[in-house]
C-alpha positions as a Markdown table, in Angstrom:
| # | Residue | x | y | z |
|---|---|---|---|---|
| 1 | Unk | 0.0 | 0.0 | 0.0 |
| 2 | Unk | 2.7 | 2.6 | 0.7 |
| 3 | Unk | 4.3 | 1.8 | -2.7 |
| 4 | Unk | 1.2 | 2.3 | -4.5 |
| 5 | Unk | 0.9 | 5.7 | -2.8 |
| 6 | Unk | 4.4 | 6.8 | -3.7 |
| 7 | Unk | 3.3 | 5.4 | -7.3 |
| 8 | Unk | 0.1 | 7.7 | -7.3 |
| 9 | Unk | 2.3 | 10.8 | -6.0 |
| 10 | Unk | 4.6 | 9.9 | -8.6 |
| 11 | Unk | 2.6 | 10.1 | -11.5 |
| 12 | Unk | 0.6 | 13.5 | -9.7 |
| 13 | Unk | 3.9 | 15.3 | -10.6 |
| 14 | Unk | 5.0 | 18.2 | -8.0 |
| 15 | Unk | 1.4 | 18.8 | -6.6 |
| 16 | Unk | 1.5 | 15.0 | -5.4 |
| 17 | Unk | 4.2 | 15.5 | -4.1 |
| 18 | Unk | 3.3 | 17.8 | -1.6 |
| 19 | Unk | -0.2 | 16.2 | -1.5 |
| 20 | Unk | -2.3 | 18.3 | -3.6 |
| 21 | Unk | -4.8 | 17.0 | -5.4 |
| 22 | Unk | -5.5 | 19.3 | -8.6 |
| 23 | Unk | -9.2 | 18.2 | -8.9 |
| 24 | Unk | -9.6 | 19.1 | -4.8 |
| 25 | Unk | -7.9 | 22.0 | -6.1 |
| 26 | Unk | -9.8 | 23.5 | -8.4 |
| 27 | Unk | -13.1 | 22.6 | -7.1 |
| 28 | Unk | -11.6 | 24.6 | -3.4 |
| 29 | Unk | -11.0 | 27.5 | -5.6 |
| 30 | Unk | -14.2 | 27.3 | -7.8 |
| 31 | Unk | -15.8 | 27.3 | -4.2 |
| 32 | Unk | -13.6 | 30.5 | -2.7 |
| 33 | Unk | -14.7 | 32.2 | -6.1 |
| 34 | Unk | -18.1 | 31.9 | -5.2 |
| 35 | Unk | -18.1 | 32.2 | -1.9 |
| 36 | Unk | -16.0 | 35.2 | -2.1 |
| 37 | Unk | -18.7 | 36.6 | -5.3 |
| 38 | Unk | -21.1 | 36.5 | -2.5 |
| 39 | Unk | -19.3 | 38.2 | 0.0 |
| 40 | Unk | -18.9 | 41.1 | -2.1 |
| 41 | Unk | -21.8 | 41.5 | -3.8 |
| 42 | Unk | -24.4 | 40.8 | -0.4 |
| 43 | Unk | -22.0 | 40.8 | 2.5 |
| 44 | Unk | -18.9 | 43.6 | 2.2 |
| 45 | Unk | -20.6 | 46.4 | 0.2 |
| 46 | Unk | -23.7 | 46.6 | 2.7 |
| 47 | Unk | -21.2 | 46.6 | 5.3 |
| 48 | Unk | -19.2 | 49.2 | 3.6 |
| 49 | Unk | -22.7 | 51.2 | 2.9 |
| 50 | Unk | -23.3 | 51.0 | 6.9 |
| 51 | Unk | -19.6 | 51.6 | 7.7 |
| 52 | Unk | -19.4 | 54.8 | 5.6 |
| 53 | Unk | -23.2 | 56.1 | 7.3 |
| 54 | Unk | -21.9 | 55.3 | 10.5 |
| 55 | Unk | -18.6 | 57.7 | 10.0 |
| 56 | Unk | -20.7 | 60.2 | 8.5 |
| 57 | Unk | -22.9 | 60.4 | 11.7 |
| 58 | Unk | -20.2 | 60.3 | 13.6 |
| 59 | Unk | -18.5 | 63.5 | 11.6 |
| 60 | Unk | -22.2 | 65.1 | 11.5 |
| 61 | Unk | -21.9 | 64.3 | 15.5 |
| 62 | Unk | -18.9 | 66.1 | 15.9 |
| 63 | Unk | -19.7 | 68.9 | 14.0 |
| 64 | Unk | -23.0 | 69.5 | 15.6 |
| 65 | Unk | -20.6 | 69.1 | 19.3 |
| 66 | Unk | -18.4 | 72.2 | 17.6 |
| 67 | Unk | -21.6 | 73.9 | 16.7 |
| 68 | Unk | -23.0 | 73.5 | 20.4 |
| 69 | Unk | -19.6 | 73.9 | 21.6 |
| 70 | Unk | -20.0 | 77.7 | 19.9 |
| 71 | Unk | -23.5 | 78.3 | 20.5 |
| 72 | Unk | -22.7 | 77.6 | 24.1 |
| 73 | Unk | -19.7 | 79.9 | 23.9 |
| 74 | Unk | -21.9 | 82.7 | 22.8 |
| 75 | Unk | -24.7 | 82.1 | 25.3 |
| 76 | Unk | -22.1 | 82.3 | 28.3 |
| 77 | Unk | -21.1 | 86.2 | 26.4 |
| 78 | Unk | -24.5 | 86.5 | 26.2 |
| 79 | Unk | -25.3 | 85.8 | 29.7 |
| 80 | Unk | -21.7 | 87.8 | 30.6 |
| 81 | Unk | -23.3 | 90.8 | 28.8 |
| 82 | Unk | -26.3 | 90.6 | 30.6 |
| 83 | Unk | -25.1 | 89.8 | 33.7 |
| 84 | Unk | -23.2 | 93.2 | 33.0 |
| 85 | Unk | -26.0 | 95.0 | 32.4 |
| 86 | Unk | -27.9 | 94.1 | 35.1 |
| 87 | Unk | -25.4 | 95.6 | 37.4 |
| 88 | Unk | -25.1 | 98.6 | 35.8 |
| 89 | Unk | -28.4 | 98.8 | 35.8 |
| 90 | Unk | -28.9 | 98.1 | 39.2 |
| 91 | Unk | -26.1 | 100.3 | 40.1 |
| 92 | Unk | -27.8 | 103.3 | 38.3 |
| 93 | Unk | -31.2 | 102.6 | 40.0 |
| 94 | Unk | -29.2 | 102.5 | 43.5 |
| 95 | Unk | -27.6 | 106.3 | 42.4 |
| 96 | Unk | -30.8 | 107.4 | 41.7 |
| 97 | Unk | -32.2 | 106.1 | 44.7 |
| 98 | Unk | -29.2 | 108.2 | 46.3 |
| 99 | Unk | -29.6 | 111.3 | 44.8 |
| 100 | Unk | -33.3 | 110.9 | 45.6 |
| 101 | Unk | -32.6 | 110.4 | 49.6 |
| 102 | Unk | -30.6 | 113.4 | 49.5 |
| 103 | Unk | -33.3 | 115.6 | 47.7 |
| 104 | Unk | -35.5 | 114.1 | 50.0 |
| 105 | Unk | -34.0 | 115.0 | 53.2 |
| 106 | Unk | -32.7 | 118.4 | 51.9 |
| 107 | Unk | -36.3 | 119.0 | 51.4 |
| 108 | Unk | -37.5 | 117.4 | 55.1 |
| 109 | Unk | -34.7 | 119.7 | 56.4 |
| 110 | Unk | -36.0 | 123.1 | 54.9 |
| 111 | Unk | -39.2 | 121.8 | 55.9 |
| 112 | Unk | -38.4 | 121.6 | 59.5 |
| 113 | Unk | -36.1 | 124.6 | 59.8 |
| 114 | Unk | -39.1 | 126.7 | 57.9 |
| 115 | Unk | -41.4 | 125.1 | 61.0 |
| 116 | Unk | -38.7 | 125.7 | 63.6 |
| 117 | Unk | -38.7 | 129.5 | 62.4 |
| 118 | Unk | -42.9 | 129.2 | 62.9 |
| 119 | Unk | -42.6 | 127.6 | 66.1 |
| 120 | Unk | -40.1 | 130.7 | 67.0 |
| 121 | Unk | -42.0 | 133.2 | 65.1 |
| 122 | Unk | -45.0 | 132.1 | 66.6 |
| 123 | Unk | -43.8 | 131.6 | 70.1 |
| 124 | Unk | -41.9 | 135.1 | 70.0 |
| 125 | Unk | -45.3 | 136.8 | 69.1 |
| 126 | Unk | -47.2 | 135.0 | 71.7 |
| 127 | Unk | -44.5 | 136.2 | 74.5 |
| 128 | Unk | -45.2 | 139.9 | 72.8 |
| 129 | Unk | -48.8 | 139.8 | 72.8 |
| 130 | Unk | -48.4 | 138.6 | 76.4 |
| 131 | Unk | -46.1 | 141.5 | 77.5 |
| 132 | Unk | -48.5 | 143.8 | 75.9 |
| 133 | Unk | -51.5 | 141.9 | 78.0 |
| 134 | Unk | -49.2 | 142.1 | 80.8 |
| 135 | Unk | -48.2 | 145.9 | 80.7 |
| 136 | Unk | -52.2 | 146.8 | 80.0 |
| 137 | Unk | -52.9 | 144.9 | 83.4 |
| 138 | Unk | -49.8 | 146.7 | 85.2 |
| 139 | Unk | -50.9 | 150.2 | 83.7 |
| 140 | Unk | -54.6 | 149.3 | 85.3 |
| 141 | Unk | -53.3 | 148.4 | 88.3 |
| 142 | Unk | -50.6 | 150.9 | 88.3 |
| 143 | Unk | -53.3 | 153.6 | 87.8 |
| 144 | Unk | -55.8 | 152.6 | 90.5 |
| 145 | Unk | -52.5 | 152.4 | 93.0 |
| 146 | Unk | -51.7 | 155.6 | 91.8 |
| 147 | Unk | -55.5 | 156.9 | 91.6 |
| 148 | Unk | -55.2 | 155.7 | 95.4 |
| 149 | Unk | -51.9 | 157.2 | 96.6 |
| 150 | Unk | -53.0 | 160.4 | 95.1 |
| 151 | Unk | -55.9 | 160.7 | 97.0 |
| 152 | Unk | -54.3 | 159.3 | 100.3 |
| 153 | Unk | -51.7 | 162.2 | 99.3 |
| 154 | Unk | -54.4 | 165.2 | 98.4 |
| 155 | Unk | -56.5 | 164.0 | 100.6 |
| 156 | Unk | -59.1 | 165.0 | 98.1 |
| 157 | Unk | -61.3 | 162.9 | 95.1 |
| 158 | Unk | -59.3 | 163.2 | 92.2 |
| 159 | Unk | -62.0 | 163.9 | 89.2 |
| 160 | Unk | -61.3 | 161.7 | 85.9 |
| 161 | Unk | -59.2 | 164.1 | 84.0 |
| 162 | Unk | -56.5 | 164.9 | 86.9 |
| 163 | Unk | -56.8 | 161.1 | 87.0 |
| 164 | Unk | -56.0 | 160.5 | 83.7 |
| 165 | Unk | -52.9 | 162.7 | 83.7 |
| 166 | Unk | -51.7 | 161.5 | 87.0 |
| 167 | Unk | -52.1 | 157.8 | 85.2 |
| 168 | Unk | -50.5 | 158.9 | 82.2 |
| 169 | Unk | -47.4 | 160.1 | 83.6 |
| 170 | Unk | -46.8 | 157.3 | 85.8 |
| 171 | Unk | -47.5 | 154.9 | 83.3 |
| 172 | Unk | -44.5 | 156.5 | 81.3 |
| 173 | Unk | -42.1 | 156.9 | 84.2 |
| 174 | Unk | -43.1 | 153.0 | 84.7 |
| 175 | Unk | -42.6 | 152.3 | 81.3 |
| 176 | Unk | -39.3 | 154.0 | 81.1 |
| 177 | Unk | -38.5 | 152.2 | 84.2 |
| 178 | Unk | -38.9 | 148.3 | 82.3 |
């Protein structure tokens, strides 16, 4: 048996010799052929088709990531600008405010020295009209104390007109007096 297998690979030529078999041969490469046909034609380009969609959503991905990546750069100056804004805003209202409080109490100050000056005014004219009340009653009295001496001191009932000048002239030496 091993002599008629050394004959076979004899008469096979190289390819027996390594073991080959030519028909084996061809009918394993007639079968790759086809089997690779099929690949190609059902298997690889659909997969190529999906690979290629697959990077372009991954690029559109990226791009839109850039994209938000800048529209989220431009909110935050956004935001920075009004942020800014808002302060000066706020820091005008505040000034105003100020310049308000002080108009305000420039205004509540005049008021109160203009009632002060009132109260002073008022108070100054009711000591007046007082002293005036006051010197009427001491010029009454005065008079009948002097109506009194006189007769005390004449011994006589002075009539109304000697009265009157009597009165008159103390009530100026009295006055002169104050």
């Amino acid at each position: 048996m091993v002599q008629e297998t050394v004959q076979a690979a004899e008469s096979a030529g190289v390819l027996g010799t390594l073991g080959i078999n030519l028909k084996l041969f061809i009918a394993q490469l007639v079968n790759f052929g086809v089997v690779l046909f099929v690949m190609a034609k059902w298997v690889y380009k659909p997969m190529l088709k999906a690979m290629d969609e697959r990077t372009a959503k991954i690029e559109k991905g990226l791009k839109a990531a850039e994209a938000g990546e800048s529209v989220r750069a431009e909110a935050e100056k956004e935001r920075l600008r009004l942020v800014s804004e808002a302060r000066s805003q706020a820091k005008a209202i505040i000034e105003e405010a100020e310049a308000s409080a002080v108009v305000r109490r420039d205004d509540m100050v005049k008021r109160a020295k203009t009632e002060v000056e009132k109260v002073v005014t008022d108070g100054k004219e009711a000591i007046r009209a007082e002293k005036e009340k006051m010197m009427l009653e001491v010029k009454g009295e005065a008079a009948e104390l002097i109506a009194s001496a006189a007769e005390k001191v004449l011994g006589e009932v002075v009539d109304s007109d000697k009265d009157r000048k009597l009165v008159a002239a103390a009530a100026k030496k009295a006055a002169a007096a104050l």
